[in-house]
C-alpha positions in Angstrom: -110.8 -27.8 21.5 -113.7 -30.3 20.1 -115.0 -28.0 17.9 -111.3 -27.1 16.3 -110.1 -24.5 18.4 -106.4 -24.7 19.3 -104.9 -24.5 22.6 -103.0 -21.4 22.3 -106.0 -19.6 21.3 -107.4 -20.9 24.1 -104.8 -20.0 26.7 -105.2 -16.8 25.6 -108.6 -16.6 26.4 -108.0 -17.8 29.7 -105.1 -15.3 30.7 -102.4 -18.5 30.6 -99.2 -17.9 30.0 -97.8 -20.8 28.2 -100.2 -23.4 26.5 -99.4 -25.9 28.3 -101.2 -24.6 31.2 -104.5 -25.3 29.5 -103.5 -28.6 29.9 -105.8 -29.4 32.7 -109.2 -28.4 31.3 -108.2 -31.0 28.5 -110.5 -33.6 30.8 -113.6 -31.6 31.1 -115.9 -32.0 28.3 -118.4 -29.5 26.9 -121.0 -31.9 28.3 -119.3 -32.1 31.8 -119.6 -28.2 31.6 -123.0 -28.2 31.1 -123.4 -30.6 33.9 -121.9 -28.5 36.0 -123.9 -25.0 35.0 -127.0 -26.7 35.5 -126.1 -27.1 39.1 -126.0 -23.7 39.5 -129.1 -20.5 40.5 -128.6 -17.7 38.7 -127.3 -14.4 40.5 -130.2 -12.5 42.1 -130.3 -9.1 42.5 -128.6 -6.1 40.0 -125.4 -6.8 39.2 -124.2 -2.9 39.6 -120.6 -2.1 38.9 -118.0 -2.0 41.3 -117.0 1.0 43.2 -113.7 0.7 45.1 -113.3 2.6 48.5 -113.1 6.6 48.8 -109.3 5.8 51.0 -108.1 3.4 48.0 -109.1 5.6 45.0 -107.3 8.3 47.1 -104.2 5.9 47.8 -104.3 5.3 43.9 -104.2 8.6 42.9 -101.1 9.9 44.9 -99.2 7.4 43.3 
């Protein structure tokens, strides 16, 4: 939103329903953000993809 982007856009983005749902990120500034990503490690390890269970691929496809 500081940089000109508007709310519905960004509700979008986030999967919100209405725009007013975006309403509490409205407190946390980009430099809050970047406060809080510098707290974090990176992942370790390969990220693979996901492969659900043989018995739920198997439920999935009778359906």
């Amino acid at each position: 939103m500081q940089v000109g982007v508007h709310r519905s856009v960004i509700a979008l983005w986030l999967g919100h329903e209405r725009a007013e749902m975006t309403q509490i990120y409205v407190e946390a500034t980009l430099a809050m953000k970047e406060q809080a990503l510098a707290m974090t490690s990176p992942r370790t390890g390969d990220p693979g993809r996901n492969q659900p269970p043989e018995n739920l691929l198997a439920f999935l496809g009778s359906r």
